[in-house]
C-alpha positions as CSV (number, residue, x, y, z in Angstrom):
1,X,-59.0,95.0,49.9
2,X,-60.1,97.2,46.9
3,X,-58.6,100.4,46.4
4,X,-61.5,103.2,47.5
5,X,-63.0,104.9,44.3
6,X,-61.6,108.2,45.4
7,X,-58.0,107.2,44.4
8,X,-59.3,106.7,40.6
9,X,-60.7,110.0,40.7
10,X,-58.1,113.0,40.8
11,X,-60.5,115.8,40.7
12,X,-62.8,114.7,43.4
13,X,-59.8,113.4,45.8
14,X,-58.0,116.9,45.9
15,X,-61.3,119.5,46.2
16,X,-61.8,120.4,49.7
17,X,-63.7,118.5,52.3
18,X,-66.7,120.2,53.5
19,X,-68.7,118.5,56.5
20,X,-72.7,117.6,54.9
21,X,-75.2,115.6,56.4
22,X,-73.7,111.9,55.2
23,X,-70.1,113.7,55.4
24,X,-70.4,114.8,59.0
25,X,-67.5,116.2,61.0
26,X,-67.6,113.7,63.8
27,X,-64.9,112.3,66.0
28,X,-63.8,109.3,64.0
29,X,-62.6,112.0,61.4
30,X,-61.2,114.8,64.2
31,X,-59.2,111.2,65.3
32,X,-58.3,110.5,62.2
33,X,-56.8,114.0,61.8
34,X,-54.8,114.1,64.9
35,X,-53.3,110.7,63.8
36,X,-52.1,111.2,60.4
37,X,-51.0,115.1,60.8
38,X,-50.2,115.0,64.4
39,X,-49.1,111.9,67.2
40,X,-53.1,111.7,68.1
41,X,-54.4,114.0,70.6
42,X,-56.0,113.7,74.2
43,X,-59.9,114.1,74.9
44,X,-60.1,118.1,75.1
45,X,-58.6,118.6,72.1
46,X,-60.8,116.0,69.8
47,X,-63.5,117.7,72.0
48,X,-62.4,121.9,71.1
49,X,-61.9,120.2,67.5
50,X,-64.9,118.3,67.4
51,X,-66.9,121.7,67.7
52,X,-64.9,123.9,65.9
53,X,-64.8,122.2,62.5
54,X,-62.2,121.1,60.5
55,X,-61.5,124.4,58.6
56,X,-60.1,125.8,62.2
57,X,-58.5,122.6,63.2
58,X,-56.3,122.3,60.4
59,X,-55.1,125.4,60.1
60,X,-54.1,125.1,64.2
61,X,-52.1,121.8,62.9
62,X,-50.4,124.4,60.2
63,X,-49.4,126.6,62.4
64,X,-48.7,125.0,65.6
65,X,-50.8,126.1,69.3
66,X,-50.0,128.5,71.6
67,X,-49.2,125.9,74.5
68,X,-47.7,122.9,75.3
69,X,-49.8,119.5,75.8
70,X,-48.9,120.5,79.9
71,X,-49.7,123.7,79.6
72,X,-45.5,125.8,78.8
73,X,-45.9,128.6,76.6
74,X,-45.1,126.7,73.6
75,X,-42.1,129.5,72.2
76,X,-40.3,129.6,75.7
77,X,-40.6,125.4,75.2
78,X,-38.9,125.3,71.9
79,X,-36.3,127.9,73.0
80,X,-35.6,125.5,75.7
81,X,-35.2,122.7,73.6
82,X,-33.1,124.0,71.2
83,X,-30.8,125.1,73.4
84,X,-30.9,121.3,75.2
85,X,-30.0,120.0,72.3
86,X,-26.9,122.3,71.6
87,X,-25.8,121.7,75.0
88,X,-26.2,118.4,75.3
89,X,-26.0,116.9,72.0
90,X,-21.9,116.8,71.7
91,X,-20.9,114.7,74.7
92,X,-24.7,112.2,74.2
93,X,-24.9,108.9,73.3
94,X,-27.3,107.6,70.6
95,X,-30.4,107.3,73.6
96,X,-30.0,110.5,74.9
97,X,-29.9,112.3,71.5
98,X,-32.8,110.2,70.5
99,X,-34.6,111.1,73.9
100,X,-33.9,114.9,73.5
101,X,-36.4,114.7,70.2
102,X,-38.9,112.1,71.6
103,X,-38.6,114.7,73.9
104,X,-39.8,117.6,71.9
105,X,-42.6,115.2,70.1
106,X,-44.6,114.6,73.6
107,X,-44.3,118.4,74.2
108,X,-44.4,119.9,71.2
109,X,-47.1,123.0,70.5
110,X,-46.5,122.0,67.0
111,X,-47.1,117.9,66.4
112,X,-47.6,118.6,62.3
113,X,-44.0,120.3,62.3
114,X,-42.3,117.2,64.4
115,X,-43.9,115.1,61.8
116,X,-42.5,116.6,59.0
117,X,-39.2,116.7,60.9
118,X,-39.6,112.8,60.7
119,X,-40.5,112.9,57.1
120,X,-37.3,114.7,56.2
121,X,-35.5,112.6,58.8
122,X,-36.4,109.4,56.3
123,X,-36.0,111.1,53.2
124,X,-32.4,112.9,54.0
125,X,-31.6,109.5,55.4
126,X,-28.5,109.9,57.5
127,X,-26.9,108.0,60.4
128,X,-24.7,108.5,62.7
129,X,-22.8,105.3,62.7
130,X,-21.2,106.6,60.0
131,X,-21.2,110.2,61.0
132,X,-19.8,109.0,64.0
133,X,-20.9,113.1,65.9
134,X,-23.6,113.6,67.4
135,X,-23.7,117.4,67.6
136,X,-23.7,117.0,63.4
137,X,-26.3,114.8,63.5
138,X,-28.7,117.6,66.2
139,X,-28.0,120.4,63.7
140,X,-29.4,118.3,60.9
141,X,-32.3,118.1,62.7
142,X,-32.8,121.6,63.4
143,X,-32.0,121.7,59.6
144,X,-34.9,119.5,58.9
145,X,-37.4,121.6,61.7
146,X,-36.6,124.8,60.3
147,X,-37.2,124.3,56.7
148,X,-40.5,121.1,57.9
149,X,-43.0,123.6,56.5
150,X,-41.0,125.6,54.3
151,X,-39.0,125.9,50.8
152,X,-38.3,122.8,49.7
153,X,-35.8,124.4,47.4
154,X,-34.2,126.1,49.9
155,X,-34.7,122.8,52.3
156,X,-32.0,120.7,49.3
157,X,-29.7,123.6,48.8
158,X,-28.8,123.8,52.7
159,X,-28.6,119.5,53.2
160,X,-25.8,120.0,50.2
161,X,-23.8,121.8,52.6
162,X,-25.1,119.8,55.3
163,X,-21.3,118.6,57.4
164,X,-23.6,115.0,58.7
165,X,-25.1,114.9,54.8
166,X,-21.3,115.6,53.7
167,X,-20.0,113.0,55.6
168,X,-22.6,110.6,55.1
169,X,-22.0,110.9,51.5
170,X,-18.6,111.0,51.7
171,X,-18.6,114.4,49.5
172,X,-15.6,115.4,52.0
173,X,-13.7,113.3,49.2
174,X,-15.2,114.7,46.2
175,X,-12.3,116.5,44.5
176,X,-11.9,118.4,40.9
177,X,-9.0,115.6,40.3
178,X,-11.5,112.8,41.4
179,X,-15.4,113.7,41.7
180,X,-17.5,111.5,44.3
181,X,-20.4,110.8,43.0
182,X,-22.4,109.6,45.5
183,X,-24.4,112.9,46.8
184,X,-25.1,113.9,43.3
185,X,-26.7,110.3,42.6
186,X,-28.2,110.3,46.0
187,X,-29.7,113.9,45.3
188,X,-31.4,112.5,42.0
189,X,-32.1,109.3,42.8
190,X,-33.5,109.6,46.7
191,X,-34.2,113.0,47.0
192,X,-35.4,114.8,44.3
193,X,-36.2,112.9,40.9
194,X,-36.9,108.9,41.7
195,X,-35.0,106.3,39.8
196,X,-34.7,106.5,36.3
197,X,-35.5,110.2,35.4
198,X,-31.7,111.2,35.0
199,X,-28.7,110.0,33.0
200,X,-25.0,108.3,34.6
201,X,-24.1,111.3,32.6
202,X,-26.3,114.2,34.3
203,X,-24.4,112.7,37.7
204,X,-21.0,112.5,36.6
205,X,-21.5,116.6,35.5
206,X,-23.4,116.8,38.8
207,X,-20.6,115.8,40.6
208,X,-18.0,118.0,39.1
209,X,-20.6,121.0,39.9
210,X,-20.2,119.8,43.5
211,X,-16.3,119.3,43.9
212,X,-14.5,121.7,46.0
213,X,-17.4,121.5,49.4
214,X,-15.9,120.0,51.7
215,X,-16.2,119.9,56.2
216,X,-13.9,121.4,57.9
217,X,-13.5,121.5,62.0
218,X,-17.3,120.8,61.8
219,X,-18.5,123.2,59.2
220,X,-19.1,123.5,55.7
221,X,-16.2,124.9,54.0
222,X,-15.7,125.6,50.2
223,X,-12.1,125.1,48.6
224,X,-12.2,127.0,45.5
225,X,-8.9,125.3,44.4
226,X,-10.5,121.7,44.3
227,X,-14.1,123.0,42.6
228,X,-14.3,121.9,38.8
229,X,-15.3,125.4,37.3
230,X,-15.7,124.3,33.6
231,X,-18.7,124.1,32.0
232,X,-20.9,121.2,32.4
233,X,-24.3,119.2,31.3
234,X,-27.0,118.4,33.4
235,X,-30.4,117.3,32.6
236,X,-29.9,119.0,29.6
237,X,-28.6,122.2,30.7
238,X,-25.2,123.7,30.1
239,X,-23.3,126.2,32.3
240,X,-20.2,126.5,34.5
241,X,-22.5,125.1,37.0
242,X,-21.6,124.6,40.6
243,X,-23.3,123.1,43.6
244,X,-25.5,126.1,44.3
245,X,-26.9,125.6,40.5
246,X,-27.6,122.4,41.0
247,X,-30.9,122.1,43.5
248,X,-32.5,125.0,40.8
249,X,-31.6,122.4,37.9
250,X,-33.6,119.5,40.0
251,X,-36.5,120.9,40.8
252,X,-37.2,122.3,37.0
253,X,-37.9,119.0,36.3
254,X,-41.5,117.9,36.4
255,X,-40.8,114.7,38.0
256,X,-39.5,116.7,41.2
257,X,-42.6,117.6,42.7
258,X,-44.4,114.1,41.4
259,X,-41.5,112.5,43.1
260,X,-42.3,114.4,46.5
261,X,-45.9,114.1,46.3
262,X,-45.9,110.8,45.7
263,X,-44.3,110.3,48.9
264,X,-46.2,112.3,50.7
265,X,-49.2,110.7,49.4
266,X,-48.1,107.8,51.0
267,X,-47.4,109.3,54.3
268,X,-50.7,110.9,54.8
269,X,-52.8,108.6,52.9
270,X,-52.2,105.1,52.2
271,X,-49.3,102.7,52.2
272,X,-51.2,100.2,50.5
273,X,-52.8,101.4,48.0
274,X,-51.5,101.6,44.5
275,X,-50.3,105.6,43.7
276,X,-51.1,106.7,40.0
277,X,-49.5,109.0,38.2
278,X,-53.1,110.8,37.4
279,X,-53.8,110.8,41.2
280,X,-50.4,112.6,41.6
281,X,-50.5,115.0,38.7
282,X,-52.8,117.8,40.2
283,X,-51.1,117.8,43.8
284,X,-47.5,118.1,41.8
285,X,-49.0,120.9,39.6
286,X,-49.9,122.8,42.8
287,X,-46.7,122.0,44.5
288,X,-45.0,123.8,41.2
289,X,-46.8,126.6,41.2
290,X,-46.5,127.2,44.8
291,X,-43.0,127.6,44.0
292,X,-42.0,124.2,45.9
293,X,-44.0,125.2,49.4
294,X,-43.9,122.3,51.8
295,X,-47.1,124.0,53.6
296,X,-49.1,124.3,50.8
297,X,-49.1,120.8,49.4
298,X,-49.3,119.4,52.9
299,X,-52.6,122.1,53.2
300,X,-53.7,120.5,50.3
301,X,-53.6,117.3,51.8
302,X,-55.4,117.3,54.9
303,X,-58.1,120.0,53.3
304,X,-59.2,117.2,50.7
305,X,-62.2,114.8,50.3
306,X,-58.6,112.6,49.9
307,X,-57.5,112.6,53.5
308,X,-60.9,112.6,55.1
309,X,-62.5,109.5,52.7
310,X,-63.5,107.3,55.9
311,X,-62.3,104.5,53.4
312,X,-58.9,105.8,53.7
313,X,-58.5,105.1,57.5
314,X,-55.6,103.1,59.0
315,X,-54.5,102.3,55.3
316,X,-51.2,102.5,57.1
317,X,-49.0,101.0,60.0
318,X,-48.0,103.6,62.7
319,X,-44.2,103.6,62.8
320,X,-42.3,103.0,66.5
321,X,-42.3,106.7,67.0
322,X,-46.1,107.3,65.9
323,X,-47.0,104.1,68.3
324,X,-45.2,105.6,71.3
325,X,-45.1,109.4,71.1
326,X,-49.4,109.2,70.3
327,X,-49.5,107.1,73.2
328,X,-48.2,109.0,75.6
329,X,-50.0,112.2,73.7
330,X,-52.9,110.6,73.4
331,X,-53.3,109.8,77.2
332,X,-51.8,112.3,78.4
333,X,-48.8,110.6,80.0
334,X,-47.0,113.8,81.4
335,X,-46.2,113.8,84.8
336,X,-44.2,111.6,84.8
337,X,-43.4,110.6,81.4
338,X,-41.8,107.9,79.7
339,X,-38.1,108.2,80.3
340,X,-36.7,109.6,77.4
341,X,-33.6,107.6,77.1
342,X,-36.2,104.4,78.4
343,X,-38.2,105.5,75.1
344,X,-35.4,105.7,72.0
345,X,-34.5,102.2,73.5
346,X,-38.5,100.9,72.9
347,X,-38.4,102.3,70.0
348,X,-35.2,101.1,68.7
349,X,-37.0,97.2,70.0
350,X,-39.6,98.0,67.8
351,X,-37.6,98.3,64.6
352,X,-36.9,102.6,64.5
353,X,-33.5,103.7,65.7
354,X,-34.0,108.0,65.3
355,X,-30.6,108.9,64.2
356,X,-29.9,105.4,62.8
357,X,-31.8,104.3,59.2
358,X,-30.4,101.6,58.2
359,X,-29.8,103.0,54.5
360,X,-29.7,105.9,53.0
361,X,-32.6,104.7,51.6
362,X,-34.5,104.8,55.0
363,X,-36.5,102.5,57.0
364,X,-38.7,100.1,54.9
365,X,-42.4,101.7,56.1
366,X,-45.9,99.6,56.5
367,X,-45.9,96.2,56.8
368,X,-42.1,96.0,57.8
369,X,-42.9,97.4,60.8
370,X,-45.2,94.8,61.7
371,X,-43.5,91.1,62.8
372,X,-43.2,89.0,65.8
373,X,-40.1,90.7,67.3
374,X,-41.5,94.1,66.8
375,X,-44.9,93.5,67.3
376,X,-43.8,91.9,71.1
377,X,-41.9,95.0,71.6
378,X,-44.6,97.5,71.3
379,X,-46.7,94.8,73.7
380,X,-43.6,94.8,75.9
381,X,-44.0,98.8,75.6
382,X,-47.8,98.6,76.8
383,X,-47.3,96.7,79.3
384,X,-44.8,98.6,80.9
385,X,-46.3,101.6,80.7
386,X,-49.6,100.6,82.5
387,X,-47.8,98.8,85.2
388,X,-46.2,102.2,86.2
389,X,-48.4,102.7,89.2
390,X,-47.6,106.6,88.5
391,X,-48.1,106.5,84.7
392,X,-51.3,104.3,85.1
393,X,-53.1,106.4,87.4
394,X,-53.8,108.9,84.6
395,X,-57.1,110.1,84.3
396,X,-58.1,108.6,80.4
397,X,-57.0,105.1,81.9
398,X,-59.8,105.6,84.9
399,X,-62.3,106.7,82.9
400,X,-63.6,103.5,81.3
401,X,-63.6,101.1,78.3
402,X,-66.4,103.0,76.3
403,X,-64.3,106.2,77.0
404,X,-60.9,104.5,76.2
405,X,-62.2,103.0,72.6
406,X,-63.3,106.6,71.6
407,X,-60.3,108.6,72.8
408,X,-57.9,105.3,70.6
409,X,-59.6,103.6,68.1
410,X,-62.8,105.3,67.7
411,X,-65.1,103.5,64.3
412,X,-62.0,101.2,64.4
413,X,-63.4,97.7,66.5
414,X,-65.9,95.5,64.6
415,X,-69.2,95.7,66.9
416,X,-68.4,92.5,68.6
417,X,-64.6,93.3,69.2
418,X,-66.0,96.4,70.9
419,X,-68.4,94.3,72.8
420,X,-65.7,92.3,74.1
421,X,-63.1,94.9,75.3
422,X,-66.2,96.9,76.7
423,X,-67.1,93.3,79.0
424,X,-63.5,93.0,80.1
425,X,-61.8,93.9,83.3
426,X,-60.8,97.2,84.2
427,X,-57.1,95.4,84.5
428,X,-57.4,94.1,81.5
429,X,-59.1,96.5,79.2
430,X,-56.5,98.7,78.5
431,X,-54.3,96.8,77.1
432,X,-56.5,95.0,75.2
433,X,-57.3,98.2,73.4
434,X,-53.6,99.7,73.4
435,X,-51.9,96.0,72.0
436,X,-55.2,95.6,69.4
437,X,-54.1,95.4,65.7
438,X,-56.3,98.3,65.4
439,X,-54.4,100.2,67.5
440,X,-51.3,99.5,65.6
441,X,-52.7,101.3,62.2
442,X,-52.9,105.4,61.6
């Protein structure tokens, strides 16, 4: 599989997209949207954004819509779960504080912002077998929701004082006699630089500009008697620096944003493509000037020729939560839903235990996803769904196998694939569609 020509050729790749007569805005591309910026999207809305261009239907995916998939006022919803998650997130066990936000990704208004909720989620890897509380772990991810779209700047500053990230890190033992180091090498390494753009010595000094922060009865605290106030060097900077100075000091580094949109490259884009620097240099310069902007660069993204190269499609593997929550999105699985306790346990089968990376480093994305435990699990997750007499009576499973392939997979089938599915049973042809290796790429 050759890399499409696009990827060679920076300043074509990030000028907007703009619909022509062999470009046309058609629904392989609305689908393709909806997958990558969203958890896909059920007939009437690849319909309304079928005919109302892409301009408009990104910009709905920025800012979130006014309802719920079901119809809730989508600010009374979020309201709603919020406060679910404050009240219900202390006493929970790991399924039912992974089901509260599978929850809030089949309902959400705002699919783009629960997917960069998930993107943080990976990148400010934390888990709560070492946290060991699970209303911690909920205000992380209200951490992560609030700042999605936002400051990135503003997004590292508040997971420093984060208690789950403190205790994660063990920063709750970083003392002025004894710096920790390993937020400070996590923060350069994982977070914000990439290995190798930083010195042992710029973490050792990062370090001591982070002593003294420590958790206390469940919230950030700051001991001024075990802070290391004299002055220090990092990344080639000298000051009494402390942990507020640090995130400032990060992010004035050029390989910050390359670092960031690298990644986000490869969440939006391709998994399997190779990432060049040149590809990357005019999306970081952006970021930079946008004064770190998560919305802009993400903007950016999903305006370019880039995102909507037909080439580009399913150059990646849908992750447990993509696979399940577009499902169920997709098809409109509402009344009643999956069981959201039943669906953080499918998705932990398949490989993705939310609250629970199995490194700081994260979960190990594309093809890891993809082997013969996993792969049965999101069968196993097909089949029960459809054999829900309740679930499988929803209208998009009635409606036929040319319908079906349009509403899923779209340009995806080879002809005679397509030909196939369309001859099969009406038992049958929905799961042939929903357990295709099509199905299982974004």
């Amino acid at each position: 599989m050759s890399p499409p020509p696009l990827l060679s050729d920076p300043a074509r790749a990030w000028s907007p997209f703009e619909p022509g007569a062999s470009d046309p805005w058609d629904l392989p591309r609305v689908a393709h949207l909806h997958r990558r910026a969203g958890f896909a999207a059920p007939w009437t809305t690849l319909e309304r954004d079928l005919r109302d261009g892409p301009a408009a239907s990104i910009t709905r995916l920025l800012d979130g819509e006014a309802q719920t998939p079901d119809g809730k006022p989508a600010a009374a919803f979020e309201a709603l779960l919020d406060d679910m998650g404050r009240q219900l997130a202390p006493a929970a066990v790991l399924p039912r504080l992974q089901g509260i936000w599978l929850y809030r990704m089949i309902f959400t208004a705002h699919p783009l912002r629960e997917r960069m909720t998930l993107f943080w989620h990976n990148h400010f890897a934390t888990s709560n077998a070492k946290v060991q509380n699970p209303a911690l772990m909920q205000r992380q991810n209200d951490l992560f929701r609030t700042h999605a779209l936002g400051d990135f700047e503003a997004l590292v500053a508040a997971v420093g004082k984060d208690p789950a990230m403190l205790i994660w890190l063990d920063s709750t033992a970083n003392r002025k006699a004894r710096p920790n180091e390993n937020y400070a090498r996590e923060v350069m390494e994982l977070f914000t630089l990439g290995r190798g753009r930083y010195s042992e010595q710029d973490i050792q000094e990062a370090a001591r500009a982070f002593t003294g922060w420590f958790v206390v009865r469940d919230r950030f605290q700051e001991i001024v008697a075990q802070h290391d106030d004299g002055p220090k060097t990092i990344l080639g900077r000298t000051g009494r620096f402390d942990g507020d100075d640090v995130p400032p000091l990060l992010l004035d580094q050029p390989a910050c944003a390359e670092f960031l949109c690298g990644k986000l490259i490869r969440y939006f884009i391709t998994e399997v493509d190779p990432v060049t620097p040149e590809l990357i240099a005019p999306l970081a310069r952006r970021f930079r000037e946008s004064r770190y902007n998560v919305r802009s660069v993400v903007e950016t993204i999903l305006r370019s020729q880039l995102f909507h190269d037909p080439a580009l499609r399913r150059r990646r593997v849908k992750c447990p939560v993509e696979h399940t929550i577009g499902t169920i999105r997709a098809l409109e699985v509402f009344r009643p839903t999956v069981q959201a306790d039943t669906l953080a346990e499918a998705c932990g089968r398949m490989g993705q235990n939310l609250y629970a990376p199995p490194s700081v480093a994260g979960w190990e994305w594309g093809a890891a996803w993809a082997n013969s435990t996993t792969m049965l699990a999101r069968t196993n997750f097909v089949l029960s769904l459809l054999a829900d007499k309740e679930r499988a009576s929803v209208p998009a499973l009635k409606q036929g196998a040319k319908f079906l392939v349009d509403l899923l997979v779209q340009d995806g089938f080879d002809p005679r694939v397509r030909q196939r599915i369309e001859q099969a049973s009406a038992k049958e042809m929905p799961a042939l569609v929903l357990t295709s290796p099509e199905y299982q790429l974004a």
